[in-house]
C-alpha positions in Angstrom: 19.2 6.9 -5.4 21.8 9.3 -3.3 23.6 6.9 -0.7 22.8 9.5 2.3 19.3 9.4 1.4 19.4 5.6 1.8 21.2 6.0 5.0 19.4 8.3 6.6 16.2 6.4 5.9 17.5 2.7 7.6 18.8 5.2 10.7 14.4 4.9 11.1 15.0 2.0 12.3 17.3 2.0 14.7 15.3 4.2 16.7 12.3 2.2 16.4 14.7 -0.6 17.5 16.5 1.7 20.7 12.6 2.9 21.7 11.3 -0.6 22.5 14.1 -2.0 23.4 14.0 1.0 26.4 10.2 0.2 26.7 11.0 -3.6 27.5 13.4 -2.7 29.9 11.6 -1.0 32.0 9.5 -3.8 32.5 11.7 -5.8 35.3 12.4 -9.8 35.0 11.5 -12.8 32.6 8.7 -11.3 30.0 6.0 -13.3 28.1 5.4 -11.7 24.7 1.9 -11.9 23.0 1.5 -10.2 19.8 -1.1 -9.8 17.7 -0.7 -11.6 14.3 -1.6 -8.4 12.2 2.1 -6.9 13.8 3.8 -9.6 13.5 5.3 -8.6 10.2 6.4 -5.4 10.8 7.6 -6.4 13.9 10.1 -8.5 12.2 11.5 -6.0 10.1 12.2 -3.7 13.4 13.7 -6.2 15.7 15.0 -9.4 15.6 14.2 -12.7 18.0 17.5 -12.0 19.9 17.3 -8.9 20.4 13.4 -9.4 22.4 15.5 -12.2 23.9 18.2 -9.4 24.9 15.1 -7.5 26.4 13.8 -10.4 28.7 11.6 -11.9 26.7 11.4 -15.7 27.6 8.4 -16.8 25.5 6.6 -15.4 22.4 2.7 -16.1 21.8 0.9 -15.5 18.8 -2.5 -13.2 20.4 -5.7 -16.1 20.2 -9.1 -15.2 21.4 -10.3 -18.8 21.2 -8.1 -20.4 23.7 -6.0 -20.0 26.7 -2.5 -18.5 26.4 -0.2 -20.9 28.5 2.0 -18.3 29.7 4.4 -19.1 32.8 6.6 -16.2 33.4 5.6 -13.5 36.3 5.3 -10.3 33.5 2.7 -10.7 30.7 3.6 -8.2 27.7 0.6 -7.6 25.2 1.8 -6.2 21.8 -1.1 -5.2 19.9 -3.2 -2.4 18.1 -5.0 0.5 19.7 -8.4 -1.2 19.4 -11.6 -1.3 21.8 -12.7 -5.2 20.2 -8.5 -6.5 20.8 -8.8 -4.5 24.4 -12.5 -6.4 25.4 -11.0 -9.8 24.3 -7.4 -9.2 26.6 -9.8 -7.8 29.5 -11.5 -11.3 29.4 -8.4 -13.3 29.4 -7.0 -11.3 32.1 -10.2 -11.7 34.2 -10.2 -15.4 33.3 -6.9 -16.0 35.0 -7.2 -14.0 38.2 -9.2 -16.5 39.5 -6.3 -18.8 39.4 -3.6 -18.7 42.5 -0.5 -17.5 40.3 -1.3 -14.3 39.0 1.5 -12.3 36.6 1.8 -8.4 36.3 0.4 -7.7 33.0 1.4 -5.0 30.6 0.2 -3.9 27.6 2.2 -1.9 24.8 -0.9 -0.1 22.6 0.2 0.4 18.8 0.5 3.8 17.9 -0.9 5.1 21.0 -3.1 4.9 24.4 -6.8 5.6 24.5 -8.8 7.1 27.1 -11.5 5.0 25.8 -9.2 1.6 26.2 -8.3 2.9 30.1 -12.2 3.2 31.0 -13.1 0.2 29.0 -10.9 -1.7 31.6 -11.5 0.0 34.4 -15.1 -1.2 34.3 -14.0 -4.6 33.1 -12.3 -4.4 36.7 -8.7 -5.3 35.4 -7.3 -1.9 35.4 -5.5 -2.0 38.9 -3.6 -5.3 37.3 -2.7 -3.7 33.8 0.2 -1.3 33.0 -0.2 0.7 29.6 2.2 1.8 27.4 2.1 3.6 24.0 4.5 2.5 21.4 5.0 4.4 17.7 7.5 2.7 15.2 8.6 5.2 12.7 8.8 4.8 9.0 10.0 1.0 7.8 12.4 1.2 5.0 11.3 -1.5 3.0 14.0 -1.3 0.1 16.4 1.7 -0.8 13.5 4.4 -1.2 10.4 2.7 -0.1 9.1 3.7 3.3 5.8 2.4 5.2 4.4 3.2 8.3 2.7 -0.1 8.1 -1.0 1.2 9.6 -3.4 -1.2 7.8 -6.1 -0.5 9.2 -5.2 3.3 8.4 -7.6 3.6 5.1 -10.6 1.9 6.4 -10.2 3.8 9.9 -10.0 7.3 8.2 -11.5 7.2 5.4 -14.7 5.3 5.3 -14.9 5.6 9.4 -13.8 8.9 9.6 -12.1 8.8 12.7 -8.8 11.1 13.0 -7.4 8.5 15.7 -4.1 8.0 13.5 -3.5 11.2 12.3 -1.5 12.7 14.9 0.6 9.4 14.3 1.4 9.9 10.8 1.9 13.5 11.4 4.6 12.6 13.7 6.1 9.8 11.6 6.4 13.1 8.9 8.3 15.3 11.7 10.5 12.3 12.5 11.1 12.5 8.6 11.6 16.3 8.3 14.2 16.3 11.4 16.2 13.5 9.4 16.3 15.3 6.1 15.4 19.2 7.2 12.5 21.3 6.5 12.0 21.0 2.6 11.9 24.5 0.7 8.2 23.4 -0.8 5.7 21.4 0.9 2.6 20.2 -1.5 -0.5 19.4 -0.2 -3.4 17.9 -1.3 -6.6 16.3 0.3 -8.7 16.6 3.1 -6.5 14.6 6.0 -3.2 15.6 4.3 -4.3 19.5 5.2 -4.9 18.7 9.2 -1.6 16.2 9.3 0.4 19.1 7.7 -1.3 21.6 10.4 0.0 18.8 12.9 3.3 18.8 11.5 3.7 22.6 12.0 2.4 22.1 15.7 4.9 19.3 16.5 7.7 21.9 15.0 6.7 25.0 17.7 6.2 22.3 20.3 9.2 20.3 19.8 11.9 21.8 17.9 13.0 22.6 14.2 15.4 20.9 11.8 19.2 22.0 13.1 20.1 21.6 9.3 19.1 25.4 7.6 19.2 23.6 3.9 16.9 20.5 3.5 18.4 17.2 1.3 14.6 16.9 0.4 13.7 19.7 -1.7 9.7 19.4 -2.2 7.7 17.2 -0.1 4.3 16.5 -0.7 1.6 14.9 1.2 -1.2 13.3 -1.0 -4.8 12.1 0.3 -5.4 8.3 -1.3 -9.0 9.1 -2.7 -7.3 12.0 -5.7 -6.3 8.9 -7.5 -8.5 5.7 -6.9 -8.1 4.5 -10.3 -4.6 4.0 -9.8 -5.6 1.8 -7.0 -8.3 -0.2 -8.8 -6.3 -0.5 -12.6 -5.1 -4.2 -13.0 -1.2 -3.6 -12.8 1.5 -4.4 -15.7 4.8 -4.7 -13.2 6.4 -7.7 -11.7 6.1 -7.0 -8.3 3.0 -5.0 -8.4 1.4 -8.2 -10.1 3.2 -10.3 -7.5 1.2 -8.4 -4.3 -1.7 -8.3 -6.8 -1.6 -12.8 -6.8 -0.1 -13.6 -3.4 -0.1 -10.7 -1.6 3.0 -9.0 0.1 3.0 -8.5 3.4 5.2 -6.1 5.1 7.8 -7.3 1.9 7.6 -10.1 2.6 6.2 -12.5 -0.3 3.8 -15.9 0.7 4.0 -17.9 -2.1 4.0 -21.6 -2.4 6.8 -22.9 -4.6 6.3 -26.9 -3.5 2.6 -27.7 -4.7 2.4 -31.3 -3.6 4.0 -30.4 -0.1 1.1 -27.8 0.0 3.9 -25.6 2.2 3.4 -21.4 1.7 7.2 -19.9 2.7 7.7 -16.5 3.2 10.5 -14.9 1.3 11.8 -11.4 1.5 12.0 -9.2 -1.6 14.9 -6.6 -1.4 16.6 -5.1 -4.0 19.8 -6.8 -2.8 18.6 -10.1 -4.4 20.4 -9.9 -7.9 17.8 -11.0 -10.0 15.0 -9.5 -7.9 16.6 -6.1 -8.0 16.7 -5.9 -11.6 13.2 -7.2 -12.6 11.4 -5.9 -9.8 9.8 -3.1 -12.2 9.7 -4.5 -15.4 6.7 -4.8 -17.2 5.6 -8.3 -17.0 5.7 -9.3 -20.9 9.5 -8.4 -20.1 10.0 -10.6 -17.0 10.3 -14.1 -18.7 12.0 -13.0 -21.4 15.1 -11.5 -19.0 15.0 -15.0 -16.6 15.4 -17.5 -19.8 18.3 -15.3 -20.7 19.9 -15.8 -16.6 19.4 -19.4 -17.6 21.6 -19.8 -20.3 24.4 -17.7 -19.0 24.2 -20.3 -16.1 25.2 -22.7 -17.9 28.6 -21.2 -18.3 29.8 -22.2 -14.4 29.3 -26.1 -15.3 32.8 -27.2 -14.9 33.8 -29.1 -18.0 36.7 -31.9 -18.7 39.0 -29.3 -20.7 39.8 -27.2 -17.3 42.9 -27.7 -15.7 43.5 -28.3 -11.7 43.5 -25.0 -10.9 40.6 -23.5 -13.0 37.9 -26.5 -10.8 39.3 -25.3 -8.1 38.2 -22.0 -8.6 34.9 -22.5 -10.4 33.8 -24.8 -7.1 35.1 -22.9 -4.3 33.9 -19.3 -6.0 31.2 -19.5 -9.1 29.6 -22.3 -7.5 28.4 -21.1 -4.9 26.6 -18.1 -6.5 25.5 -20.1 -9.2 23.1 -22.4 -6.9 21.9 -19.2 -5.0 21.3 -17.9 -8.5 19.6 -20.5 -9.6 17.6 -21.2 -6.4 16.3 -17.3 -7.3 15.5 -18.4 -10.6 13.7 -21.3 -10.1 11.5 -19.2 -7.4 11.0 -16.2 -9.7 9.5 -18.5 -12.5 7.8 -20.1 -10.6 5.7 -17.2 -9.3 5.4 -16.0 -12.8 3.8 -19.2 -13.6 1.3 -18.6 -10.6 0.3 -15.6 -11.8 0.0 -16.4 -15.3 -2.2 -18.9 -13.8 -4.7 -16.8 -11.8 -4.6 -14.0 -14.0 -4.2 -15.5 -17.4 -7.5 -16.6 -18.5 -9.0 -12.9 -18.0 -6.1 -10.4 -18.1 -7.1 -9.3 -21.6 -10.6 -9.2 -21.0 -10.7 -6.8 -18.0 -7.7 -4.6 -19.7 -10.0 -3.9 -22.5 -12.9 -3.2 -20.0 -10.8 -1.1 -18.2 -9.1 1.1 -21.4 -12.9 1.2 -22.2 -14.0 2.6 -18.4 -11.2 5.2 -18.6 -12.0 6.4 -22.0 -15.3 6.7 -21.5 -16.7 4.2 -23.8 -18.5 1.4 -24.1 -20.8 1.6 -21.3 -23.3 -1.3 -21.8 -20.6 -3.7 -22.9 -18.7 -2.6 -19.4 -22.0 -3.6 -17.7 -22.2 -6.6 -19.7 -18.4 -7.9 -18.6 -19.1 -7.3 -14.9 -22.2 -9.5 -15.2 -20.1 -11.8 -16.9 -17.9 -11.9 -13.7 -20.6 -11.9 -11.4 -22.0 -15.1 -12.9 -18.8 -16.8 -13.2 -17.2 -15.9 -10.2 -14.0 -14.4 -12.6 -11.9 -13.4 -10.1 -13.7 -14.2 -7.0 -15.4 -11.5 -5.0 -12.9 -8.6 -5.2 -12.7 -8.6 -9.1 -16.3 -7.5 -9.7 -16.5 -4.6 -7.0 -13.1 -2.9 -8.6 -14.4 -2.9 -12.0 -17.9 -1.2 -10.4 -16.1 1.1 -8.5 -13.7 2.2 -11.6 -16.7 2.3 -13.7 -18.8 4.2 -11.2 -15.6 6.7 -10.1 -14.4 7.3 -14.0 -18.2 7.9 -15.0 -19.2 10.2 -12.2 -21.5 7.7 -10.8 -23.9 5.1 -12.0 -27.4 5.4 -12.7 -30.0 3.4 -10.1 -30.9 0.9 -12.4 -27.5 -0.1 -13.0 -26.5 0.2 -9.3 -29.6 -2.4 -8.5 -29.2 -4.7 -10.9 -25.5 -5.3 -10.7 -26.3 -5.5 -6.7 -28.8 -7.6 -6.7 -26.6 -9.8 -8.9 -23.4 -9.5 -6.5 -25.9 -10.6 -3.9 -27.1 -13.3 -5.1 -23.8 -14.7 -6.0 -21.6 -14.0 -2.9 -24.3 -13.6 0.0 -26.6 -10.8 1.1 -23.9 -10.1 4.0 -22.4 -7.9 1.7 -25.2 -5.2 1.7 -23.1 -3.2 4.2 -20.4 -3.3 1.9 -22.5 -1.5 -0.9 -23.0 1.1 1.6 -19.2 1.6 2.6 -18.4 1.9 -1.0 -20.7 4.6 -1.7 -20.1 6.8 1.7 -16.0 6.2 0.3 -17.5 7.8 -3.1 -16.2 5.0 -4.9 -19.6 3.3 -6.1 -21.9 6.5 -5.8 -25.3 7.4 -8.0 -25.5 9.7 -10.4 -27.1 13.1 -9.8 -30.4 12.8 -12.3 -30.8 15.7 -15.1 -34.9 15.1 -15.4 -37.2 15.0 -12.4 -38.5 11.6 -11.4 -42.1 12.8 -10.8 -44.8 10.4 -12.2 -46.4 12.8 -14.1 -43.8 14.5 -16.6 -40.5 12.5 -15.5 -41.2 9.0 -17.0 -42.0 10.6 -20.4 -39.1 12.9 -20.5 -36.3 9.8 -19.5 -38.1 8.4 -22.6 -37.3 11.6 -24.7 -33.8 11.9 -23.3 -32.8 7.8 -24.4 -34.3 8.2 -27.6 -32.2 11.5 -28.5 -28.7 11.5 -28.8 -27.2 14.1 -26.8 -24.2 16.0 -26.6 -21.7 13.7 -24.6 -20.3 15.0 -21.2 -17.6 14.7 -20.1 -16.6 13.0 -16.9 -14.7 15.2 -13.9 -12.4 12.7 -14.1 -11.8 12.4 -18.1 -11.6 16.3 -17.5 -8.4 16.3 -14.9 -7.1 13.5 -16.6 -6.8 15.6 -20.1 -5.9 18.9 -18.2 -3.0 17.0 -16.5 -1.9 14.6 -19.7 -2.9 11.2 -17.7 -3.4 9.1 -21.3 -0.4 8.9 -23.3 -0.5 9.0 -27.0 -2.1 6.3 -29.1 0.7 4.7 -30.6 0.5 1.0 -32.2 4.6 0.1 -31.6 4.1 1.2 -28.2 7.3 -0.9 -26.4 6.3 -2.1 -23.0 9.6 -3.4 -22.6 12.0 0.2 -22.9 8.5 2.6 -21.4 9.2 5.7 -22.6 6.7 7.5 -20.2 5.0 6.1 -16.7 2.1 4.9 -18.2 3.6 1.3 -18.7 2.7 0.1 -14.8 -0.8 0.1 -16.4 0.4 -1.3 -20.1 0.4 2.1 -21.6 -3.3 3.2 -20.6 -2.6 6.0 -18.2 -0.1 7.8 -16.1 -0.6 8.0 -12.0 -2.0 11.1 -11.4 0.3 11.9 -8.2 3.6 10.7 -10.4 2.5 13.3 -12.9 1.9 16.0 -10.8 6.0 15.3 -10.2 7.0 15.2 -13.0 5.2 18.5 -14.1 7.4 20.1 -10.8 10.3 18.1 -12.2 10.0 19.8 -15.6 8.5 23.7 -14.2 7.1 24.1 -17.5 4.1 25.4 -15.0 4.9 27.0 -11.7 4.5 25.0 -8.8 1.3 27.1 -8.1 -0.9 26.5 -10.8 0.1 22.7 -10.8 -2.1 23.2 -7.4 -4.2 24.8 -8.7 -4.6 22.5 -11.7 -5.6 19.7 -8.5 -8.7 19.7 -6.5 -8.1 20.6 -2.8 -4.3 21.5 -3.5 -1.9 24.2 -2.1 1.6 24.5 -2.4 3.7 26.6 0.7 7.1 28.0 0.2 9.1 27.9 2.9 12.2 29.9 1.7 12.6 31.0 -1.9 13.4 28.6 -4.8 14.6 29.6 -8.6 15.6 26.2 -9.9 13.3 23.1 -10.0 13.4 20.7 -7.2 15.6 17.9 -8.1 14.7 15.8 -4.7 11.3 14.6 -3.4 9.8 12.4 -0.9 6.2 11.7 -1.6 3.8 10.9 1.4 0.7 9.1 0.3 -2.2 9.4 3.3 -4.2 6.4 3.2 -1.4 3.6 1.0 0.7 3.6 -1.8 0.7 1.3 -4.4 3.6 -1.4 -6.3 2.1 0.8 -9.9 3.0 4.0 -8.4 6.2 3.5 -7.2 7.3 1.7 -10.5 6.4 4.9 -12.0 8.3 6.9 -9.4 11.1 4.4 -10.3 10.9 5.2 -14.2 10.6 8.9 -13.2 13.9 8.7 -11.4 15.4 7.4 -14.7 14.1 9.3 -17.2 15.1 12.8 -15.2 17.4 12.3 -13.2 15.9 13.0 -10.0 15.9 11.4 -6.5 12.4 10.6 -5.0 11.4 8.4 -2.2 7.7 7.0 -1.9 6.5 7.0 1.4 2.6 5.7 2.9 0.5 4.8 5.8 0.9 1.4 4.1 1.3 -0.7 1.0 -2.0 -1.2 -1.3 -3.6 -2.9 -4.2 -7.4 -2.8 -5.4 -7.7 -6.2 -4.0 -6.4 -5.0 0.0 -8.6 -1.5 -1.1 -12.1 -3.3 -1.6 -11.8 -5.5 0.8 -11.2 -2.9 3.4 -14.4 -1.9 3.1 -16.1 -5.2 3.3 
């Protein structure tokens, strides 16, 4: 990746950083800071202990409804999400302590904005004469050389299944922030729903707050992507280290949990960065590859043992300058096979099983043994709750649907085996259209419709074709069957998903990449797609940064990764957060 593009990425952060550093300030005196645990990470990655310290803050609190915060300072600070439940719980510990003699100025920072419904919520609460708000928007997190998260969890479930437009105006300004760091790109692709009223936002903030000063953009096409073109993407059991890592033990703001010390039953976090040696160079290999590459760091550390044949001189060396790198090289090592002995672990015993069942759901095939496996996980418990709701969903959104029989069996199954709690979640996944019904062909009258469903299953018909199987030949999504297929030295993006199929959103970049097909009938090749020209462009763009509305996954920007290699190109992979099928299902809950 270009080194200004990296620059100009981590200069995010440093306004983030100057913006509520000024916010703190102009809250006078000693601070208390409560935070709510959900910001805790990205917090972290903005501003550092010393600098809040810097800022006035005394004490630091970790946000509990259960008990009483023992704050002691004169100014209260709450740091928390724009949310009406988080809002109810602070108005009660507010009123709680006003009954006490010493009573502190509170002040509460709302992440990414106020609400008018959080101001009359505490206004008839009655704590609204004792409460300062504030609004408070972070910009984009660079989380390694071209990753970028706005960190909004809750985003997906907010927008999509919700349907509430609360964050939009956010992430529309996070993409202006973008645009005035880089310049107006020359093509801006857009696609989806919310992506169409953020880009309308975008053009708003532009009139209303000023354009790019640069006339010539570094970032040639941008495009902005809803999360629900590609759900398969999200719901496909990943092949790549890290992807597989967040996939196990989950990465949180890039930062990964994982419990090296068993028997001290101790989880410590550890940041992932590219700048770790080994980390940066196995972060997107395929997984087969990953053990392979760390026995081979093994051996060659065995080179900096000093040995009886080296002179004064040479010890000298090898202890004051090798040695030192060795042990942090082989502290790395020792972590990095150890997590690829958890996830062998967790994943082993049915990683085969549900790739097949997956090749099969995205071919199209094999639809009562697909049934079959799910039950199978059901019963079992195979990878707890999550695992059986992402195969029904792929199923259900490769297949166009499922028919009712299928739905209420397999629910009244899932049920059964994990509590009738989840009921709502059934609902959630079908008003997402990832676990819908198919549309029936033949009436379901009593009188002609039970003898005609008899006549269709006892014909063979004419197979049809999914809309999905449809896009996913038009755009080239499953590679070539080949039996030597080399996991190890991919030769196309389909390897994050062991050479099954290609991320629709990293194709539709690499067809732009190539301009075999003009920009516009790649949109038009994608439902709800447009493409806008804002100057004329000959050539091919050669630069990109790819906004995905609603999470980005590990997969995708492993592909993006490969692209960069294969052509040349510069792109950086940008999201309302980081996802994985597990995070995806069980926003919806």
């Amino acid at each position: 990746m270009h080194c200004s593009l990296e620059t100009r990425a981590s200069a995010l952060n440093r306004i983030s950083q100057k913006r509520l550093g000024e916010l703190l300030n102009k809250i006078p005196g000693l601070k208390d800071f409560i935070i709510d645990h959900k910001l805790i990470k990205p917090l972290e990655r903005i501003i550092g202990v010393s600098q809040l310290r810097f800022h006035g803050v005394d004490k630091i609190f970790k946000l509990d409804f259960s008990s009483d915060i023992p704050t002691t300072n004169s100014q209260v600070v709450y740091f928390v999400q724009s949310d009406l439940i988080t809002a109810k719980h602070i108005c009660d510990q507010i009123n709680a302590r006003l009954r006490s003699t010493n009573n502190p100025s509170y002040h509460i920072i709302l992440i990414p904005q106020k609400l008018i419904s959080i101001s009359s919520l505490m206004e008839e609460e009655g704590v609204l004469g004792h409460v300062t708000l504030y609004s408070y928007q972070w910009e984009m997190i660079q989380f390694d050389a071209s990753i970028l998260s706005f960190q909004l969890d809750s985003f997906y479930r907010k927008t999509f299944l919700d349907q509430d437009q609360l964050f939009l105006p956010s992430v529309a300004r996070s993409i202006w922030s973008l645009q005035m760091l880089y310049g107006k790109p020359a093509m801006t692709f857009v696609q989806g729903k919310y992506s169409t009223i953020i880009d309308h936002q975008v053009r708003i903030l532009h009139e209303t707050y000023g354009q790019p000063e640069k006339d010539k953009s570094e970032i040639s096409c941008f495009l902005i992507i809803d999360r629900d073109l590609d759900y398969p993407s999200v719901l496909l059991t990943p092949g790549t280290y890290t992807s597989l890592l967040d996939e196990v033990f989950g990465i949180k703001s890039g930062v990964l949990n994982f419990n090296l010390d068993t028997e001290k039953n101790k989880t410590t976090g550890r940041l992932l960065n590219s700048a770790e040696e080994i980390y940066g160079q196995i972060k997107h290999k395929h997984f087969s590859d990953v053990f392979g590459f760390l026995s081979k760091i093994a051996k060659n550390l065995q080179e900096f043992k000093p040995t009886a044949s080296m002179n004064l001189k040479d010890l000298k060396r090898n202890i004051t300058q090798e040695l030192p790198n060795a042990l942090a090289l082989k502290s790395s090592l020792v972590y990095h096979i150890s997590a690829c002995e958890g996830i062998i672990g967790k994943m082993g015993a049915r990683f085969e099983s549900t790739q097949s069942a997956e090749q099969r759901m995205l071919e199209g095939r094999g639809r009562k043994e697909n049934m079959s496996y799910i039950e199978d996980c059901i019963a079992m418990k195979l990878g707890g709750k999550l695992s059986p709701l992402r195969l029904l969903c792929l199923q259900s959104v490769t297949q166009d649907g499922l028919t009712a029989d299928e739905i209420h069996s397999l629910k009244i199954q899932y049920l059964h085996a994990h509590g009738y709690k989840h009921l709502s979640s059934f609902h959630n996944l079908d008003r997402l259209g990832l676990l819908t019904q198919q549309t029936s062909l033949i009436s379901n009258d009593v009188t002609g419709g039970a003898i005609a469903n008899k006549v269709v299953h006892a014909v063979s018909l004419p197979t049809r074709r999914s809309v999905f199987y449809s896009l996913a030949q038009k755009m080239k999504l499953f590679p070539p069957a080949k039996d030597d297929y080399d996991l190890k030295n991919p030769k196309d993006m389909s390897y994050v998903f062991n050479g099954a199929y290609i991320p629709l959103v990293c194709q539709i970049v690499q067809m732009l990449i190539k301009r075999e097909v003009m920009p516009e009938e790649v949109a038009k090749m994608v439902p709800n797609a447009k493409v806008t020209m804002e100057r004329p462009c000959d050539v091919a763009p050669r630069t990109f940064l790819v906004y995905f509305v609603g999470g980005v996954t590990y997969s995708e920007i492993a592909a993006f990764y490969l692209l960069e290699k294969l052509t040349g190109a510069q792109i950086i992979v940008a999201g309302t957060s980081i996802i994985n099928g597990n995070t995806l299902i069980e926003s919806c809950l």
